[in-house]
GUBA-168383 format. One record per atom (N, C-alpha, C, CB): residue in one letter; x, z, y; chain. Coordinates in nm, 2 decimals. Glycine has a CB too. Layout:
# GUBA-168383
  res      px      pz      py  chain
    a       X       Z       Y      A
...
***
This chain:
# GUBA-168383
  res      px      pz      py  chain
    x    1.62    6.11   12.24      A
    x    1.49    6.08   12.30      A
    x    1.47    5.94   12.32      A
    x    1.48    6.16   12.44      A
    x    1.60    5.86   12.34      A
    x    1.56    5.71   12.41      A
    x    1.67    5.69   12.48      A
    x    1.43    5.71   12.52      A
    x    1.75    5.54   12.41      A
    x    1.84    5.48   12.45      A
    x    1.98    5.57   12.45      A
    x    1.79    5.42   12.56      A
    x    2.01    5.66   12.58      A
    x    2.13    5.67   12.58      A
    x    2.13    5.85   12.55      A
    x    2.20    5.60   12.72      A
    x    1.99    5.90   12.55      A
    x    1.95    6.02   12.57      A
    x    1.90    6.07   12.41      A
    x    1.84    6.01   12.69      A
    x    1.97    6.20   12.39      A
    x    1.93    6.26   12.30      A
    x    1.88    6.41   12.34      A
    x    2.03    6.25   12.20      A
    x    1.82    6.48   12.24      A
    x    1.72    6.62   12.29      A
    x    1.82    6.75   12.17      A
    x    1.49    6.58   12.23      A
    x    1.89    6.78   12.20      A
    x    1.94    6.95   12.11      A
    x    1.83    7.08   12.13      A
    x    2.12    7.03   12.18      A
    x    1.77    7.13   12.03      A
    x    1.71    7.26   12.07      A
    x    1.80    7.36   11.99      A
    x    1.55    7.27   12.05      A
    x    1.83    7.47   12.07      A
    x    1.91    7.59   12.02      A
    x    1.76    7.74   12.00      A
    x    2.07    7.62   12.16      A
    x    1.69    7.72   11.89      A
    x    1.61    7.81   11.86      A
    x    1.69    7.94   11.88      A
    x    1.55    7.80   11.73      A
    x    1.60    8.06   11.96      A
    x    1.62    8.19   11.97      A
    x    1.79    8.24   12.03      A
    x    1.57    8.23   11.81      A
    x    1.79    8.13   12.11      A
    x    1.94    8.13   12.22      A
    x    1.94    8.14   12.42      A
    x    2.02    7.94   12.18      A
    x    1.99    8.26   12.38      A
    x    2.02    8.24   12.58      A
    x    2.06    8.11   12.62      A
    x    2.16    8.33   12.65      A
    x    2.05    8.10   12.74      A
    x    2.08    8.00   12.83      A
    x    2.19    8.01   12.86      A
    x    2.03    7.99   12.93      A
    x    2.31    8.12   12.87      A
    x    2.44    8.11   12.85      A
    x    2.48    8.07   12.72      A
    x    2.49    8.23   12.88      A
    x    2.48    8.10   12.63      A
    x    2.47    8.08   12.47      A
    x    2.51    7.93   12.45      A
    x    2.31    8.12   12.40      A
    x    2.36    7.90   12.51      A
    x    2.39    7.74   12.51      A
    x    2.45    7.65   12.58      A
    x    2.30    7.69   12.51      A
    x    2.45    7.69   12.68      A
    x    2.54    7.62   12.82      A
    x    2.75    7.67   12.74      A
    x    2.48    7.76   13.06      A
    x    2.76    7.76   12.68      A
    x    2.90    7.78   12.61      A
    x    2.88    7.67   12.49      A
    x    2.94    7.94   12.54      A
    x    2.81    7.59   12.41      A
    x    2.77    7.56   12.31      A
    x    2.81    7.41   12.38      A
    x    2.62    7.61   12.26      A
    x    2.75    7.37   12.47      A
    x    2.76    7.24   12.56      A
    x    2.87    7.20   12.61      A
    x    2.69    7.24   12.68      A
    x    2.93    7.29   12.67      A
    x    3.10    7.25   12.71      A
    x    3.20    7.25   12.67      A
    x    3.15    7.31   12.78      A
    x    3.18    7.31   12.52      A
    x    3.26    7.29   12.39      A
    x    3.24    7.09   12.37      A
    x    3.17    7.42   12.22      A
    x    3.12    7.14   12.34      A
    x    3.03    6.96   12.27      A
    x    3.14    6.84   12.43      A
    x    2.69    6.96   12.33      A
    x    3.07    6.86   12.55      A
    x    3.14    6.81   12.66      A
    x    3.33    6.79   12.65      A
    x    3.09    6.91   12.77      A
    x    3.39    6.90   12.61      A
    x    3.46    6.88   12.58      A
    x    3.56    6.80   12.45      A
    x    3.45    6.95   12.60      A
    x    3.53    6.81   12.39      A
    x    3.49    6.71   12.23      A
    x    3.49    6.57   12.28      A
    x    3.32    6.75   12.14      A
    x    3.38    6.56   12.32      A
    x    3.37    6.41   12.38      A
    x    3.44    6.37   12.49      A
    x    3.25    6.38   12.41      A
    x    3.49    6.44   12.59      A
    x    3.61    6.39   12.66      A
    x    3.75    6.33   12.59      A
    x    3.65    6.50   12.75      A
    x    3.77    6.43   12.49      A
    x    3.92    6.41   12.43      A
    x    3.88    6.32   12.34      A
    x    4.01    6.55   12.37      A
    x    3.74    6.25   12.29      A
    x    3.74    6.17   12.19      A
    x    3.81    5.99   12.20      A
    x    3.59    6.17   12.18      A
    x    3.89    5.97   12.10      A
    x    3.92    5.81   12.17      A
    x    3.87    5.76   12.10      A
    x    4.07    5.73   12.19      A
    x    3.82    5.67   12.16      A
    x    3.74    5.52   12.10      A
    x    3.79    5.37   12.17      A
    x    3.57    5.52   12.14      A
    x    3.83    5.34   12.02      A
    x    3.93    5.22   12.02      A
    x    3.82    5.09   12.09      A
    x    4.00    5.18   11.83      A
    x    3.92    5.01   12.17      A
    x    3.87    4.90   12.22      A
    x    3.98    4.80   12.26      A
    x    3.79    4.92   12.32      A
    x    3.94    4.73   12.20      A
    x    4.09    4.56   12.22      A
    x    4.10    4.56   12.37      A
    x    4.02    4.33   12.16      A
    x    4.02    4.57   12.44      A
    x    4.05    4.55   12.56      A
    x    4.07    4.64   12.67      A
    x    3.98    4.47   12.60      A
    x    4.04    4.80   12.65      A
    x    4.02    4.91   12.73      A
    x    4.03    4.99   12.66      A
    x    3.91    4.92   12.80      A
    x    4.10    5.13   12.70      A
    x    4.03    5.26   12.67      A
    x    3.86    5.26   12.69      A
    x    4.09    5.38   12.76      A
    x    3.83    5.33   12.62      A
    x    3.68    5.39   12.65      A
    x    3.69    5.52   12.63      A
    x    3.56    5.34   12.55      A
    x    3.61    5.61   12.75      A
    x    3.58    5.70   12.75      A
    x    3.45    5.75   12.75      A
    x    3.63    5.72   12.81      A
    x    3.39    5.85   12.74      A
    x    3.27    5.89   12.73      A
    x    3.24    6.04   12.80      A
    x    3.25    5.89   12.59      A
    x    3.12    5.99   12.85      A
    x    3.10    6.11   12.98      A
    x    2.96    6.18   12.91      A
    x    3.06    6.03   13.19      A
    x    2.94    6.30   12.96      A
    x    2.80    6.38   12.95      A
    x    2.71    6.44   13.04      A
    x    2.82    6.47   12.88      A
    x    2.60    6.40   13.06      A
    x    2.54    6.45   13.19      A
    x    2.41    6.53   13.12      A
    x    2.49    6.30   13.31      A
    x    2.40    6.69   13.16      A
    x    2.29    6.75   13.08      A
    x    2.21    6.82   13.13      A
    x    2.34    6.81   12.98      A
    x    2.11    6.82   13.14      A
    x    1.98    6.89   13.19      A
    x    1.95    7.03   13.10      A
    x    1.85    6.78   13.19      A
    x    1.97    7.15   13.14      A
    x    1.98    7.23   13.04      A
    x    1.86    7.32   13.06      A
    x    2.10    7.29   13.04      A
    x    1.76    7.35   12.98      A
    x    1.62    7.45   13.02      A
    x    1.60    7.58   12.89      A
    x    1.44    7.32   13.02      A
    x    1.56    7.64   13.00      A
    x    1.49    7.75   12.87      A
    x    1.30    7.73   12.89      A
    x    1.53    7.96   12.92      A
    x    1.30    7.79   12.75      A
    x    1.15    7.84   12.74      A
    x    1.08    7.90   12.82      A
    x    1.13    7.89   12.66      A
    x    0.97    7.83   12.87      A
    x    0.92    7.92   13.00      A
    x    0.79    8.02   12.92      A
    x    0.83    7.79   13.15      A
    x    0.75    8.12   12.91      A
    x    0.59    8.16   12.85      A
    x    0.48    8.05   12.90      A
    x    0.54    8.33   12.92      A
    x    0.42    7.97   12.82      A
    x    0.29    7.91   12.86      A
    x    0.30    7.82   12.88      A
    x    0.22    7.93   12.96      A
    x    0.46    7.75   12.86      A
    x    0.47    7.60   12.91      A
    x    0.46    7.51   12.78      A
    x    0.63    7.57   13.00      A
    x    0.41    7.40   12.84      A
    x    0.45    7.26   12.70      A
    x    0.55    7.19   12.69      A
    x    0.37    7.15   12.69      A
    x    0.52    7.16   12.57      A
    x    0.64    7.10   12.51      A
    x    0.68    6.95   12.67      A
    x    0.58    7.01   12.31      A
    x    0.58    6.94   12.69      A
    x    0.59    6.82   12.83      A
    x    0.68    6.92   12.95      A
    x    0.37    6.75   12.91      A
    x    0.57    6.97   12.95      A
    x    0.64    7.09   13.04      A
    x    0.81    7.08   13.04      A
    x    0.59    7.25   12.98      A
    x    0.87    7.14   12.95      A
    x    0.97    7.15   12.97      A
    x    1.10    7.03   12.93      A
    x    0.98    7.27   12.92      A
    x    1.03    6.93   12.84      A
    x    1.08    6.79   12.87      A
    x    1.12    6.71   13.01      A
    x    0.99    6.71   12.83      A
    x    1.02    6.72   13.13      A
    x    0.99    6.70   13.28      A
    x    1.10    6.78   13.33      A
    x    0.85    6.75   13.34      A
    x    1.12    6.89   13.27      A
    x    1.24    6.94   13.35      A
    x    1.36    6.91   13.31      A
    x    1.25    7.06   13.36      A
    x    1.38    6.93   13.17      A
    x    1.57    6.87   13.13      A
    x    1.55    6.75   13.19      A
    x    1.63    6.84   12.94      A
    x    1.44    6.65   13.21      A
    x    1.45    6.50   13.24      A
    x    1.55    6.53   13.41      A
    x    1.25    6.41   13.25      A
    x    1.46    6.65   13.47      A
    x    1.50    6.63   13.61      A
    x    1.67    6.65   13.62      A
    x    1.42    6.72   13.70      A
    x    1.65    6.72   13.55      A
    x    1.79    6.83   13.57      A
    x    1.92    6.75   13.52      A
    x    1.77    7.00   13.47      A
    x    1.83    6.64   13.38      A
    x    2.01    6.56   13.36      A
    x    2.00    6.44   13.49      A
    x    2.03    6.42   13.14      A
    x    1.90    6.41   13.54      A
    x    1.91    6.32   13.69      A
    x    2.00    6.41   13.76      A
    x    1.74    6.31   13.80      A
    x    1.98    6.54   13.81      A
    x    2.08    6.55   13.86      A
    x    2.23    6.60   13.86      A
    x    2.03    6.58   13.90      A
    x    2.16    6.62   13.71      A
    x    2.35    6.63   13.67      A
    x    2.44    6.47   13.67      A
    x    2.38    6.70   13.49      A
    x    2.33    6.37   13.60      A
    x    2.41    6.22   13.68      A
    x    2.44    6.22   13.84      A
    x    2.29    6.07   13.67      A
    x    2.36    6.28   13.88      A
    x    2.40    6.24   14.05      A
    x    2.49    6.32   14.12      A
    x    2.28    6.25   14.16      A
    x    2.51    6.44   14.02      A
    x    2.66    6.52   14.07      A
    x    2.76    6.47   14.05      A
    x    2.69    6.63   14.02      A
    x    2.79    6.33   13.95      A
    x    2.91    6.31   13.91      A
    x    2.92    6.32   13.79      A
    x    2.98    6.37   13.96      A
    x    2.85    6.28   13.72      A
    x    2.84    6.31   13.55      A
    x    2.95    6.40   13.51      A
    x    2.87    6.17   13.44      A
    x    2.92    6.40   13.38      A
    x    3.03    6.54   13.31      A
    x    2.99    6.67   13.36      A
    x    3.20    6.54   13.35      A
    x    2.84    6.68   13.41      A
    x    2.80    6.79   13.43      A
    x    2.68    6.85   13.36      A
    x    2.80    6.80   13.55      A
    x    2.68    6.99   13.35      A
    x    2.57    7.04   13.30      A
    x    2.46    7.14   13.44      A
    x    2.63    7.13   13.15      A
    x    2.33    7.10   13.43      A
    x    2.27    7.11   13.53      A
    x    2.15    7.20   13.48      A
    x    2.23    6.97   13.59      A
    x    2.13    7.34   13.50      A
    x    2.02    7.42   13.46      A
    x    1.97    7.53   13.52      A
    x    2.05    7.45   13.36      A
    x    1.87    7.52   13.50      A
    x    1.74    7.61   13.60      A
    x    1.76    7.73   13.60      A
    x    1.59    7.61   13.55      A
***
């Protein structure tokens, strides 16, 4: 979507479905190393996770993963946060 933020849609998937789909992905990227002369680097994931509401827009439900990875940053990243 922008800078550090990207958008996955899982067409015609539960919200469990995809939240198993996520913590695999979360996982992956924890155990990933990335070389640096001066540090480890690690890499964290903070994810706002939504389903399709009947009647909502595409804004609509953008406004909400927006909220929801806010608060999965404010839980302590490495979390997945959904409605």
């Amino acid at each position: 979507m922008g800078g550090e933020e990207f958008l996955v849609v899982f067409p015609e998937t539960e919200l469990e479905e995809a939240q198993a789909v996520l913590k695999r992905l979360m996982s992956k990227l924890k155990e990933a190393q990335l070389p640096d002369p001066a540090e480890r680097l690690t890499l964290t994931v903070s994810i706002g996770l939504v389903q399709f509401k009947p009647g909502e827009s595409v804004g609509d439900i953008l406004n909400r993963a927006d909220d929801l990875l806010y608060a999965a940053k404010h839980a302590g990243r490495d979390q997945i946060s959904h409605d």
